[in-house]
N, CA, C and O atoms as a GROMACS GRO file, in nm:
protein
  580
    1UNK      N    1   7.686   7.379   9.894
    1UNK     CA    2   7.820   7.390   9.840
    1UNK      C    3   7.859   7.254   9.781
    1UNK      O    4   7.862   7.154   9.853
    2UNK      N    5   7.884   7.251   9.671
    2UNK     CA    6   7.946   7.126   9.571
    2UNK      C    7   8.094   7.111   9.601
    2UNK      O    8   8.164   7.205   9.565
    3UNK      N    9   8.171   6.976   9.681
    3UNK     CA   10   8.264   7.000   9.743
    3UNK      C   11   8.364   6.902   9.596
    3UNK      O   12   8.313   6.826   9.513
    4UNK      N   13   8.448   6.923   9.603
    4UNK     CA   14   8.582   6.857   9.512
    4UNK      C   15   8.555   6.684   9.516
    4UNK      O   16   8.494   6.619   9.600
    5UNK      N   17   8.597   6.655   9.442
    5UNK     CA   18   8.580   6.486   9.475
    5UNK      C   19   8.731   6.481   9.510
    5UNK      O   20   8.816   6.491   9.422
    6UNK      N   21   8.764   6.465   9.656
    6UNK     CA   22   8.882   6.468   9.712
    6UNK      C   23   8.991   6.378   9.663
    6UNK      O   24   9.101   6.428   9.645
    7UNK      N   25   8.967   6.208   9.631
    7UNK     CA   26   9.033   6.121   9.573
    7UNK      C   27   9.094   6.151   9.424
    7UNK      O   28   9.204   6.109   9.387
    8UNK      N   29   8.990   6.247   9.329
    8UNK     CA   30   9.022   6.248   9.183
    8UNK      C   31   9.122   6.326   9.220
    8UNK      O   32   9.232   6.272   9.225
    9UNK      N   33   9.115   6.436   9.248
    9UNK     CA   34   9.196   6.546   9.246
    9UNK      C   35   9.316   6.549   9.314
    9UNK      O   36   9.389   6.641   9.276
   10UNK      N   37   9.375   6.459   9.427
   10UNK     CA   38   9.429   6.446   9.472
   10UNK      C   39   9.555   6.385   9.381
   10UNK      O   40   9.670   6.428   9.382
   11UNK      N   41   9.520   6.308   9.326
   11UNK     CA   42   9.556   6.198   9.249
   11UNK      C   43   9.561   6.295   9.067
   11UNK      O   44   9.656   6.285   8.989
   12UNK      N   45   9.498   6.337   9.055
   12UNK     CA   46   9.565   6.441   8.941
   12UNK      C   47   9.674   6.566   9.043
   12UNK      O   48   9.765   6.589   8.963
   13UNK      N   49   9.690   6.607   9.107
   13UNK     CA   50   9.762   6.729   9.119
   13UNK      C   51   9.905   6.614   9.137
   13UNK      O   52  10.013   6.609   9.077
   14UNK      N   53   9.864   6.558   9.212
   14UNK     CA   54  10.001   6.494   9.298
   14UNK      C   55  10.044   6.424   9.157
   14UNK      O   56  10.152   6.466   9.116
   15UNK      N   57   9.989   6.340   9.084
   15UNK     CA   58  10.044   6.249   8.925
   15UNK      C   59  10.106   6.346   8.857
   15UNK      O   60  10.224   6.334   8.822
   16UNK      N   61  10.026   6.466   8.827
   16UNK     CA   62  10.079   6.547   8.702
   16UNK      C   63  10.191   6.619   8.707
   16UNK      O   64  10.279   6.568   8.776
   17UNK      N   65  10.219   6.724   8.655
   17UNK     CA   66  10.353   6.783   8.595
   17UNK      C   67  10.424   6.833   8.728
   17UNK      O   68  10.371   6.841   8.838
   18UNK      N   69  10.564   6.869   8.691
   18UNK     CA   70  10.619   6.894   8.804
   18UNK      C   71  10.685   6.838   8.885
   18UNK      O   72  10.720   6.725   8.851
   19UNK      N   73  10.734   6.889   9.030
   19UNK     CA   74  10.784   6.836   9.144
   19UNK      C   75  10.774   6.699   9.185
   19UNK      O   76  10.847   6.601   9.180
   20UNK      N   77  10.612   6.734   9.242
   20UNK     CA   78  10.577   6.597   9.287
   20UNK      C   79  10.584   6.506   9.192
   20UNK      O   80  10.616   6.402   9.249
   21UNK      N   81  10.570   6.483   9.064
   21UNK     CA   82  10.526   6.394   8.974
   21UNK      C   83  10.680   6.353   9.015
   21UNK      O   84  10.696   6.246   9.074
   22UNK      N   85  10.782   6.428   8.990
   22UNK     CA   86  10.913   6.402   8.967
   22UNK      C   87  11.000   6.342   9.110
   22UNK      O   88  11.114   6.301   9.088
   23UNK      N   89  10.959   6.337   9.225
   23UNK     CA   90  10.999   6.326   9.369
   23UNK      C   91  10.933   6.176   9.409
   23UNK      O   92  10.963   6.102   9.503
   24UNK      N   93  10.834   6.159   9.307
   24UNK     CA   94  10.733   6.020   9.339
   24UNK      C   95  10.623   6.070   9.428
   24UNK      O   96  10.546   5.975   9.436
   25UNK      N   97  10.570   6.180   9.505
   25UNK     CA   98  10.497   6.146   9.563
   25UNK      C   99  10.366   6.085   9.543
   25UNK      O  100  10.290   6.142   9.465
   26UNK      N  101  10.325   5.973   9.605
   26UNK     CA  102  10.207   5.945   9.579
   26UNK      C  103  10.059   5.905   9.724
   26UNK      O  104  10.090   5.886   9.842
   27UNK      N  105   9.947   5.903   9.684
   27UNK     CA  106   9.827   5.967   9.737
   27UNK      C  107   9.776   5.782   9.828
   27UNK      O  108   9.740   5.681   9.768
   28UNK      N  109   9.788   5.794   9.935
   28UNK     CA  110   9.773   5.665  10.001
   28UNK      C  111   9.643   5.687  10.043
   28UNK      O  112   9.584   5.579  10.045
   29UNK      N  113   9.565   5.786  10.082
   29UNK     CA  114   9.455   5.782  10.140
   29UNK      C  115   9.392   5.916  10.119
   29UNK      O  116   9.461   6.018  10.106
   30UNK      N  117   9.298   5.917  10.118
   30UNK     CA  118   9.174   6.109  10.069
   30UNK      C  119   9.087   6.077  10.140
   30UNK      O  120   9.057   5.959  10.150
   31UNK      N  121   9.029   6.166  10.202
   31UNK     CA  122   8.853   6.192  10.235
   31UNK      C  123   8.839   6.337  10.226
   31UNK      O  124   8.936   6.411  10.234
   32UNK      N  125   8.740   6.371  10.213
   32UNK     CA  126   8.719   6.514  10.248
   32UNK      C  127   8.843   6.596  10.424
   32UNK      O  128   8.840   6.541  10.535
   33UNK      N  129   8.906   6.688  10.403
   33UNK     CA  130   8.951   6.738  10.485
   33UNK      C  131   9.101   6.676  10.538
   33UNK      O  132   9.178   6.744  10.605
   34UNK      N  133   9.133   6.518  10.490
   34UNK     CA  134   9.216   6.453  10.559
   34UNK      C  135   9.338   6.346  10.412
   34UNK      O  136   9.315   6.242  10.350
   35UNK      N  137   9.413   6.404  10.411
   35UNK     CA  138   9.493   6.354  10.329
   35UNK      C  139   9.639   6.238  10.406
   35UNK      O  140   9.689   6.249  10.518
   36UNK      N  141   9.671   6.135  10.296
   36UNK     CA  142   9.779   6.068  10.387
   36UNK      C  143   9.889   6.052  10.237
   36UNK      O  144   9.860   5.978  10.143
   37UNK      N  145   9.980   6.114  10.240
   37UNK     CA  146  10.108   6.132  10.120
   37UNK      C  147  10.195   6.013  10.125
   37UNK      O  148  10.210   5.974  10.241
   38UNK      N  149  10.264   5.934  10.028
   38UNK     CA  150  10.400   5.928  10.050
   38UNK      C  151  10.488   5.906   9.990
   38UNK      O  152  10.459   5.887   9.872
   39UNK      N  153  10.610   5.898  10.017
   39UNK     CA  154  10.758   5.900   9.950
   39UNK      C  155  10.792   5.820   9.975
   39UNK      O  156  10.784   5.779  10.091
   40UNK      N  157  10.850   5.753   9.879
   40UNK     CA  158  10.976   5.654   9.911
   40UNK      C  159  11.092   5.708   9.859
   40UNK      O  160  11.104   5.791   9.768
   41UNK      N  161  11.206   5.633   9.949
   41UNK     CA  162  11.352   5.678   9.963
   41UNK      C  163  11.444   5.619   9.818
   41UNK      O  164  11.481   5.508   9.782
   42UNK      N  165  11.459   5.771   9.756
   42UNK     CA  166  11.554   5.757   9.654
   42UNK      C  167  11.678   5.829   9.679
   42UNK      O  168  11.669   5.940   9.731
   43UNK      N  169  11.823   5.770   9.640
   43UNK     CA  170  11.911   5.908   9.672
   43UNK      C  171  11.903   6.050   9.625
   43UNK      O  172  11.974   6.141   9.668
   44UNK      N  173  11.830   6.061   9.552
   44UNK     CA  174  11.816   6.233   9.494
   44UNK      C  175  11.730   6.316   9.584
   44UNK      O  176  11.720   6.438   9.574
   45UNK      N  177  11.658   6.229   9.687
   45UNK     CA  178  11.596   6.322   9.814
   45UNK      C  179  11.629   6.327   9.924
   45UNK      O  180  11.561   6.373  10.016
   46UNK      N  181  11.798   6.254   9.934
   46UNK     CA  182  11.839   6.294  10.050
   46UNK      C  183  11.974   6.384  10.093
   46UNK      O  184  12.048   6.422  10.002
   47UNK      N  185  11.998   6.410  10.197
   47UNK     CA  186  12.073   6.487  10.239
   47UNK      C  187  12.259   6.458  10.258
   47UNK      O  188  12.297   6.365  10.186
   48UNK      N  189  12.307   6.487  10.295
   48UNK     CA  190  12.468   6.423  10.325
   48UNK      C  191  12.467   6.339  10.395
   48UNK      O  192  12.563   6.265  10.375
   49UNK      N  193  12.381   6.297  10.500
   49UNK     CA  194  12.363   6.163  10.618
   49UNK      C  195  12.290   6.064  10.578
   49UNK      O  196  12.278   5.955  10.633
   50UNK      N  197  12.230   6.109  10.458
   50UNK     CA  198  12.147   5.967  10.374
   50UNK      C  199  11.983   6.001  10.466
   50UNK      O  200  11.926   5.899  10.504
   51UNK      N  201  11.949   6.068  10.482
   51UNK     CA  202  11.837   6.131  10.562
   51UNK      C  203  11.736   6.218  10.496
   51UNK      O  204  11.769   6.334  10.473
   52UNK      N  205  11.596   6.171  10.456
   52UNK     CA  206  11.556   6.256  10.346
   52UNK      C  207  11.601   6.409  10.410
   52UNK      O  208  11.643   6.445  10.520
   53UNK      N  209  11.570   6.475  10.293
   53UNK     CA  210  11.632   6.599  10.278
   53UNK      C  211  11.515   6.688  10.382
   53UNK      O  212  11.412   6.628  10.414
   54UNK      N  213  11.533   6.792  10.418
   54UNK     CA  214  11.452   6.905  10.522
   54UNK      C  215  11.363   6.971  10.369
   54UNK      O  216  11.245   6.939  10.360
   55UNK      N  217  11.398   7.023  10.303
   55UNK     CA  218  11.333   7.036  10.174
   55UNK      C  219  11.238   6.970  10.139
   55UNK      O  220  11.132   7.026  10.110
   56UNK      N  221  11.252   6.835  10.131
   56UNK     CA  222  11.177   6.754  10.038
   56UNK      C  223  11.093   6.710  10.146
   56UNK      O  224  11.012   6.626  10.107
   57UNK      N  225  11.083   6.743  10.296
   57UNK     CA  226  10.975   6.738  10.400
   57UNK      C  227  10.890   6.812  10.391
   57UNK      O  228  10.768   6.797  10.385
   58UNK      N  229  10.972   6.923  10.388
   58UNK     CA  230  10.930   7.077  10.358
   58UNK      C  231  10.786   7.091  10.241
   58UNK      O  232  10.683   7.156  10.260
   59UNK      N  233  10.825   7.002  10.115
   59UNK     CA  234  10.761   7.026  10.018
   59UNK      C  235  10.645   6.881  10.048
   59UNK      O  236  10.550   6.886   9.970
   60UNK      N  237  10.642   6.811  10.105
   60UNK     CA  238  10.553   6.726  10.178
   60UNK      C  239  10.485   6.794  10.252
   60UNK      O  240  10.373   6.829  10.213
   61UNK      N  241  10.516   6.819  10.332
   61UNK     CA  242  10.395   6.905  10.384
   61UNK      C  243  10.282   6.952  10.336
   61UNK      O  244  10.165   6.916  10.348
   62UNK      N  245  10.359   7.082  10.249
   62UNK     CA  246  10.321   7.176  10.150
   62UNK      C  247  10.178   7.105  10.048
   62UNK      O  248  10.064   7.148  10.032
   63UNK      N  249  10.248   6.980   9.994
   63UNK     CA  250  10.131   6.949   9.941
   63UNK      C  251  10.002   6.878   9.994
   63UNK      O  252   9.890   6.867   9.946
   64UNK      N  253  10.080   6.815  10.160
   64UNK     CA  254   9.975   6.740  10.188
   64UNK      C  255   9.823   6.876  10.270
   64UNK      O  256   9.704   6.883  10.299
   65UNK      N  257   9.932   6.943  10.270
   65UNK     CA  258   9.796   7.076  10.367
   65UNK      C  259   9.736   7.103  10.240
   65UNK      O  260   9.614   7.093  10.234
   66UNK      N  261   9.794   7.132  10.148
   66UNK     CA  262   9.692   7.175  10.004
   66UNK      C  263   9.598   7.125   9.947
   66UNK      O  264   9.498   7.186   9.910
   67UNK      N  265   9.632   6.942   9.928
   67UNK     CA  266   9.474   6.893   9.925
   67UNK      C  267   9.446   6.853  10.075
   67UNK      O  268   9.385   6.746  10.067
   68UNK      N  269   9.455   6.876  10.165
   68UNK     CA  270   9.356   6.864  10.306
   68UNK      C  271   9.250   6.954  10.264
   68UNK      O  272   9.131   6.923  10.264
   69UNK      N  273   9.304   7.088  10.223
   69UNK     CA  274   9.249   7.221  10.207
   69UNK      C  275   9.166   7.205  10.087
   69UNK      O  276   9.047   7.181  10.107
   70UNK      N  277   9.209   7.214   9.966
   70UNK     CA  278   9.160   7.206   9.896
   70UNK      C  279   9.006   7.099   9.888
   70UNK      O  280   8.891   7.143   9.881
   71UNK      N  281   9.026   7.025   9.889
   71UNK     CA  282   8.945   6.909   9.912
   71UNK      C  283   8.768   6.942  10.008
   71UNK      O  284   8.668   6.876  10.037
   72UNK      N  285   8.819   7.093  10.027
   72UNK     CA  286   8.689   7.090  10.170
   72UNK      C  287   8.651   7.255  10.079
   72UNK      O  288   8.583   7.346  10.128
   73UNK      N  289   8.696   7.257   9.984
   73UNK     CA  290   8.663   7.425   9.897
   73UNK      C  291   8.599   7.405   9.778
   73UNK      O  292   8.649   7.327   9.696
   74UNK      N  293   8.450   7.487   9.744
   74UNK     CA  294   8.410   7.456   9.663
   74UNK      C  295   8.473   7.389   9.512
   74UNK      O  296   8.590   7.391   9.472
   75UNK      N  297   8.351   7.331   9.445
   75UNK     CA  298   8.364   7.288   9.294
   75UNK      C  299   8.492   7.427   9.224
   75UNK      O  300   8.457   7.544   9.226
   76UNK      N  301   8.596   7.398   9.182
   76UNK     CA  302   8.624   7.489   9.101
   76UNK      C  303   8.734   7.559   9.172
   76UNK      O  304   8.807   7.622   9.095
   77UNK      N  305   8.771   7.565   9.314
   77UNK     CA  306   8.889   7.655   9.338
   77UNK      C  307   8.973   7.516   9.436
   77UNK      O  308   8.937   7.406   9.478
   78UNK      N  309   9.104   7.604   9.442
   78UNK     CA  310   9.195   7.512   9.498
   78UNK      C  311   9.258   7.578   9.600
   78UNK      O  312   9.216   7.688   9.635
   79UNK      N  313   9.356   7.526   9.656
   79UNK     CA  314   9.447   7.590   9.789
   79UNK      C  315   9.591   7.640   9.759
   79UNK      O  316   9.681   7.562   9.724
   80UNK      N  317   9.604   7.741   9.770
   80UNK     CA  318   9.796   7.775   9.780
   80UNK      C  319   9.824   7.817   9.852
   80UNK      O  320   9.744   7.881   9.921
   81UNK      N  321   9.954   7.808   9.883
   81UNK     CA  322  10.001   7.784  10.012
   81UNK      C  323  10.046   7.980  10.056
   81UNK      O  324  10.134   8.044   9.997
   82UNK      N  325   9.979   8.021  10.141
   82UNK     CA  326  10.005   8.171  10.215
   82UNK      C  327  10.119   8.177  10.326
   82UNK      O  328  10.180   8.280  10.356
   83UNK      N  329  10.138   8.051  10.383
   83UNK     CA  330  10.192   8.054  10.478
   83UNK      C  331  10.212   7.913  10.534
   83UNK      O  332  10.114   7.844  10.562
   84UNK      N  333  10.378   7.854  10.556
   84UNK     CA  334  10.424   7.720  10.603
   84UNK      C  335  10.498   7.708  10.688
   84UNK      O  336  10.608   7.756  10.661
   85UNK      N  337  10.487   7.650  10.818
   85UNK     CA  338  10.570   7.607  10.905
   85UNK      C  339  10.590   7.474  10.896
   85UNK      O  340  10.509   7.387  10.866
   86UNK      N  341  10.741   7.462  10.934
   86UNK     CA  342  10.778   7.310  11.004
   86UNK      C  343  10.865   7.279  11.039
   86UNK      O  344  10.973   7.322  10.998
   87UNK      N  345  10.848   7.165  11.156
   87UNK     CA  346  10.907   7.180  11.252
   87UNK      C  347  10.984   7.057  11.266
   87UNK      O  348  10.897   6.970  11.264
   88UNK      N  349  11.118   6.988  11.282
   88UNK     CA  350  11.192   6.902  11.256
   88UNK      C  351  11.256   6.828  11.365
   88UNK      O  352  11.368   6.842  11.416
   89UNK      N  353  11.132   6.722  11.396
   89UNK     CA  354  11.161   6.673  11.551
   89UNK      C  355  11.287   6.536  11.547
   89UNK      O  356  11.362   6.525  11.643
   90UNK      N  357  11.295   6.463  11.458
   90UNK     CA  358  11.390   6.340  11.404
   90UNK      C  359  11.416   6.360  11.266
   90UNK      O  360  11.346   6.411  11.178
   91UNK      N  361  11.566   6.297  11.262
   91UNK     CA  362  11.627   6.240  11.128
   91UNK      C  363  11.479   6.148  11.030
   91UNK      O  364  11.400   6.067  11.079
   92UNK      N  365  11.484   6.191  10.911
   92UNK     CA  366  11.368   6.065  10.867
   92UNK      C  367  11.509   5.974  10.775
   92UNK      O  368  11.564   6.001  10.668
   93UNK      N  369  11.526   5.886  10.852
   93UNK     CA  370  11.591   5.767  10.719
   93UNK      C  371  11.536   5.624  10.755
   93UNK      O  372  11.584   5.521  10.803
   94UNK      N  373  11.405   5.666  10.708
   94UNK     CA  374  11.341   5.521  10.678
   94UNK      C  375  11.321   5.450  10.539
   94UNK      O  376  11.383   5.489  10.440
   95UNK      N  377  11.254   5.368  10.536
   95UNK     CA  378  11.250   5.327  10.345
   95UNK      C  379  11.126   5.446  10.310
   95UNK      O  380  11.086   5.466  10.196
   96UNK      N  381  11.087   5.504  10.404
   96UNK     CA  382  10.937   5.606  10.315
   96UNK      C  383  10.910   5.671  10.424
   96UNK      O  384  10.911   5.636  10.542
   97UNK      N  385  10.874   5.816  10.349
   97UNK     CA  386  10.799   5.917  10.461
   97UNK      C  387  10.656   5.921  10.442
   97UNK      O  388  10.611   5.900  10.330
   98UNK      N  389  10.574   5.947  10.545
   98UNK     CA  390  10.420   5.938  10.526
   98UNK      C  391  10.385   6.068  10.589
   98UNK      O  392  10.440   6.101  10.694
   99UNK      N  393  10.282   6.153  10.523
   99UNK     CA  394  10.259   6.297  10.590
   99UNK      C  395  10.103   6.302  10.556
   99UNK      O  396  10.045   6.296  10.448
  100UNK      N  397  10.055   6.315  10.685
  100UNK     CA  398   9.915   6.293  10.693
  100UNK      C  399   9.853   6.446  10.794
  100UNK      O  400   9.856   6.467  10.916
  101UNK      N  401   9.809   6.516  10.699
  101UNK     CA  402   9.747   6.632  10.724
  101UNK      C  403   9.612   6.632  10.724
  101UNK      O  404   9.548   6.545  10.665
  102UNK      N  405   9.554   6.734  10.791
  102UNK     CA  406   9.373   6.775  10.845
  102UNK      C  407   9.397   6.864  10.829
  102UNK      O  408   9.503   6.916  10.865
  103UNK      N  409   9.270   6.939  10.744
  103UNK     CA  410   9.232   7.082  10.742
  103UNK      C  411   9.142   7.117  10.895
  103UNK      O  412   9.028   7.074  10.912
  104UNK      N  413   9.190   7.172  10.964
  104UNK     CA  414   9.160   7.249  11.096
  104UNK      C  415   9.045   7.344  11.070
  104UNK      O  416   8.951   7.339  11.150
  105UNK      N  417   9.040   7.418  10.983
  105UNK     CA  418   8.953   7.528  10.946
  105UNK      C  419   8.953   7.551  10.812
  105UNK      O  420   9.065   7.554  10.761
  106UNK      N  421   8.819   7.576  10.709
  106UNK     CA  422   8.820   7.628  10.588
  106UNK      C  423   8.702   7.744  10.559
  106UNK      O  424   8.580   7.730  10.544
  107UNK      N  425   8.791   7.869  10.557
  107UNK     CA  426   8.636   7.957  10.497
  107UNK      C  427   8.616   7.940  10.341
  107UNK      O  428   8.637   7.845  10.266
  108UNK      N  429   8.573   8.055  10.322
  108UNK     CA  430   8.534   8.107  10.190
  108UNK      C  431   8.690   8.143  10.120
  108UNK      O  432   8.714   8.100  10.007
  109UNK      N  433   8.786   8.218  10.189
  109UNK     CA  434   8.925   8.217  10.075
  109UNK      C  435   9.006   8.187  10.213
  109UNK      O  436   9.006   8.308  10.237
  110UNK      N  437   9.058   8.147  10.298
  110UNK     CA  438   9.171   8.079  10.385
  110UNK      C  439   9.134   7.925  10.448
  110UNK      O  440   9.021   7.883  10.471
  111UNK      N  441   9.235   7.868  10.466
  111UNK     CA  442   9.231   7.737  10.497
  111UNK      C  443   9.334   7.711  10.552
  111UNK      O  444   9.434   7.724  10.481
  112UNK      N  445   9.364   7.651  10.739
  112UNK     CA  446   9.422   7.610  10.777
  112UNK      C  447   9.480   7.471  10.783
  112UNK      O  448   9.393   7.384  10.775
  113UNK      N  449   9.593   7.428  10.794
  113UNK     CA  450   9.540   7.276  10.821
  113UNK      C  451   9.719   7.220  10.897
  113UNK      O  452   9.826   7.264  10.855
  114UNK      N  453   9.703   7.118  11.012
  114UNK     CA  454   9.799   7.105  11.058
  114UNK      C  455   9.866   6.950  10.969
  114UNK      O  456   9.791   6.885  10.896
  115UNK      N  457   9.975   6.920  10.984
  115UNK     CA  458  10.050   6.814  10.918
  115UNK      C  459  10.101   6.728  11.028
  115UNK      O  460  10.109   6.768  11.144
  116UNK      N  461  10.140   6.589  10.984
  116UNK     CA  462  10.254   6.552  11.045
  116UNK      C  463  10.308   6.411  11.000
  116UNK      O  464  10.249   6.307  10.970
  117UNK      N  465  10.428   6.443  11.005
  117UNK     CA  466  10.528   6.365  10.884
  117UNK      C  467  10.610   6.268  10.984
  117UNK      O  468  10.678   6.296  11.082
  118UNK      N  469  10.570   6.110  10.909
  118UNK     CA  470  10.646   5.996  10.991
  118UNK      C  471  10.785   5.921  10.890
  118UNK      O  472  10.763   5.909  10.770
  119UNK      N  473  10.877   5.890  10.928
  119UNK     CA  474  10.951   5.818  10.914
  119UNK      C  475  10.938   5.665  10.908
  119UNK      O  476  10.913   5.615  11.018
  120UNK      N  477  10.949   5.568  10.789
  120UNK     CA  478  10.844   5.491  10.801
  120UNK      C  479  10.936   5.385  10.787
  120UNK      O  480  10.970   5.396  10.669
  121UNK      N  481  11.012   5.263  10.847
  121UNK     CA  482  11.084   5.163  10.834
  121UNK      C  483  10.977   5.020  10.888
  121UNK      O  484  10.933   5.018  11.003
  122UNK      N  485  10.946   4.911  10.789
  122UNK     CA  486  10.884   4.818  10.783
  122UNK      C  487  10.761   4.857  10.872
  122UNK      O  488  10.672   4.918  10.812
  123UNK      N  489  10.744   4.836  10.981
  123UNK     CA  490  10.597   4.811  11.083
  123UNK      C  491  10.605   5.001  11.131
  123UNK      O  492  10.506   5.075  11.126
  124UNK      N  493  10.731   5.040  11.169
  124UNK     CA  494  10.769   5.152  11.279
  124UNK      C  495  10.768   5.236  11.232
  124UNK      O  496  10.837   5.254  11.131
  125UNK      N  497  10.678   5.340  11.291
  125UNK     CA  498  10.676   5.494  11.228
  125UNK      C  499  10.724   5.560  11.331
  125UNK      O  500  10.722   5.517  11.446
  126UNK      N  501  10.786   5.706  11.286
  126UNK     CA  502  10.878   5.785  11.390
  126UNK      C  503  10.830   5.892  11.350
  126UNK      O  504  10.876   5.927  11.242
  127UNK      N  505  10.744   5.971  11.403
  127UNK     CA  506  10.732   6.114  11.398
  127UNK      C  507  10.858   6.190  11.312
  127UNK      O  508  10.967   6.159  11.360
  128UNK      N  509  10.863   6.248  11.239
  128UNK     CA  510  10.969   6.311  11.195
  128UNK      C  511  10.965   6.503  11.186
  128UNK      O  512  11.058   6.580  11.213
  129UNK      N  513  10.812   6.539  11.137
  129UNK     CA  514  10.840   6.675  11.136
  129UNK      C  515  10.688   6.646  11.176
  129UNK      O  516  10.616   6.547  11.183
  130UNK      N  517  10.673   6.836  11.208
  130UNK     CA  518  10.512   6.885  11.238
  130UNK      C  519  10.518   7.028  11.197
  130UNK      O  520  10.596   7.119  11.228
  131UNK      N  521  10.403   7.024  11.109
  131UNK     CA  522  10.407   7.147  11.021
  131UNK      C  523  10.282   7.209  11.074
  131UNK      O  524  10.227   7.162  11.174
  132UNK      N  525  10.228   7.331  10.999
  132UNK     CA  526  10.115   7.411  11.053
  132UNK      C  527  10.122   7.467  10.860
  132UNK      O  528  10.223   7.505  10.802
  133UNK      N  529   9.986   7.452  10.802
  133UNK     CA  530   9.970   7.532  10.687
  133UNK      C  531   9.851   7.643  10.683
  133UNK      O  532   9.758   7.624  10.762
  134UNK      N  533   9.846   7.747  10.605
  134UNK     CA  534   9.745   7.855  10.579
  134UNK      C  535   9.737   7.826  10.405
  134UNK      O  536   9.827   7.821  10.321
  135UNK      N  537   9.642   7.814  10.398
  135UNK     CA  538   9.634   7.846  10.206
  135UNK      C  539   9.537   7.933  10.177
  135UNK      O  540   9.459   7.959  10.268
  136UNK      N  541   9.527   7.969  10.103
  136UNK     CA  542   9.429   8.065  10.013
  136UNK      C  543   9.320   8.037   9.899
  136UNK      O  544   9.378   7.998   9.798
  137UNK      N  545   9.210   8.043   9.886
  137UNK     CA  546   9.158   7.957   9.796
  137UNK      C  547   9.145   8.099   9.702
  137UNK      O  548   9.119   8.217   9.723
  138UNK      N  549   9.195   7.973   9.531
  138UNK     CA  550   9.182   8.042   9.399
  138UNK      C  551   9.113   7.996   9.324
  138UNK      O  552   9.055   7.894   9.360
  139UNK      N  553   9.092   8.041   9.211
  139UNK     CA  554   9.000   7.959   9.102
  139UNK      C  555   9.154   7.818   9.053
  139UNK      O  556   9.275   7.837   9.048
  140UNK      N  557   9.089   7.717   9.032
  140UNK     CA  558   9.156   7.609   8.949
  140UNK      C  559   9.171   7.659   8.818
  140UNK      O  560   9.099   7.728   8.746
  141UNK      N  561   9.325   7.585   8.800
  141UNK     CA  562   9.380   7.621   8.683
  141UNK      C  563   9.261   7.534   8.598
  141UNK      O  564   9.210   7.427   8.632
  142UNK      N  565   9.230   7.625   8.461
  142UNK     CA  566   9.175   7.548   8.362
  142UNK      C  567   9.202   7.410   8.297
  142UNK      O  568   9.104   7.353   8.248
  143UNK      N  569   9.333   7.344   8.290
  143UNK     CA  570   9.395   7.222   8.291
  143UNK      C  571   9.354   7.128   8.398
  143UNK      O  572   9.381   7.007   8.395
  144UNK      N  573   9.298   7.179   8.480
  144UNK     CA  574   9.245   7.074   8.623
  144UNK      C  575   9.064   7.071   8.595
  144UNK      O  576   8.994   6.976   8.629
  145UNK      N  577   9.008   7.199   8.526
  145UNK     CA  578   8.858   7.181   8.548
  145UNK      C  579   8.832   7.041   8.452
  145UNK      O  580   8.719   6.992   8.444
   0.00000   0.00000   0.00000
């Protein structure tokens, strides 16, 4: 099996069009199976308490289980998301959130993978959420081959 080059791709989905491009997220670390995301704190991602938003965790997650997943699925298909939990243990109002997900399991078309999202002020990280993802593997959009 010819596996994804986890770093390229990571780094095109997360750069290009869209959400993420538009939220900043960006790609701190790849290997096969193990991704590390992050955000820094702008006011348009946070909430009424100045606290990133439950959403914009939400959608952290989301992408960090997708390339965990993706990343461990043949040349040519990618991960979407079937199914997302998460779970919202602290406020995150640090200067940056960091969400560092493992794919747990990958067949032939499902892929599990658990998350977990820190609150990140100078040295101190704070657990902030813990997610659980399922994705589905599809063919890659032609714009990505």
């Amino acid at each position: 099996m010819s596996l994804l080059n986890p770093p390229e791709l990571a780094e095109r989905i997360t750069s290009g069009q869209g959400y993420t491009r538009a939220a900043g997220f960006r790609v701190v670390h790849v290997e096969a199976g193990k991704v590390e995301l992050a955000l820094a704190k702008k006011d348009e991602l946070l909430q009424f308490g100045g606290h990133f938003h439950g959403g914009v965790i939400a959608a952290m997650v989301d992408q960090a289980a997708g390339i965990a997943v993706t990343s461990m699925l043949p040349k040519g298909k990618i991960g979407v998301t079937v199914e997302l939990k998460v779970n919202f243990l602290a406020p995150a109002g640090g200067e940056e959130i960091l969400a560092r997900a493992e794919a747990l399991q990958v067949g032939g078309t499902i892929g599990v993978a658990k998350i977990e999202v820190f609150s990140k002020t100078q040295n101190t990280e704070t657990r902030c959420a813990f997610g659980t993802a399922t994705m589905r593997a599809v063919d890659l959009p032609k714009s990505f081959a």
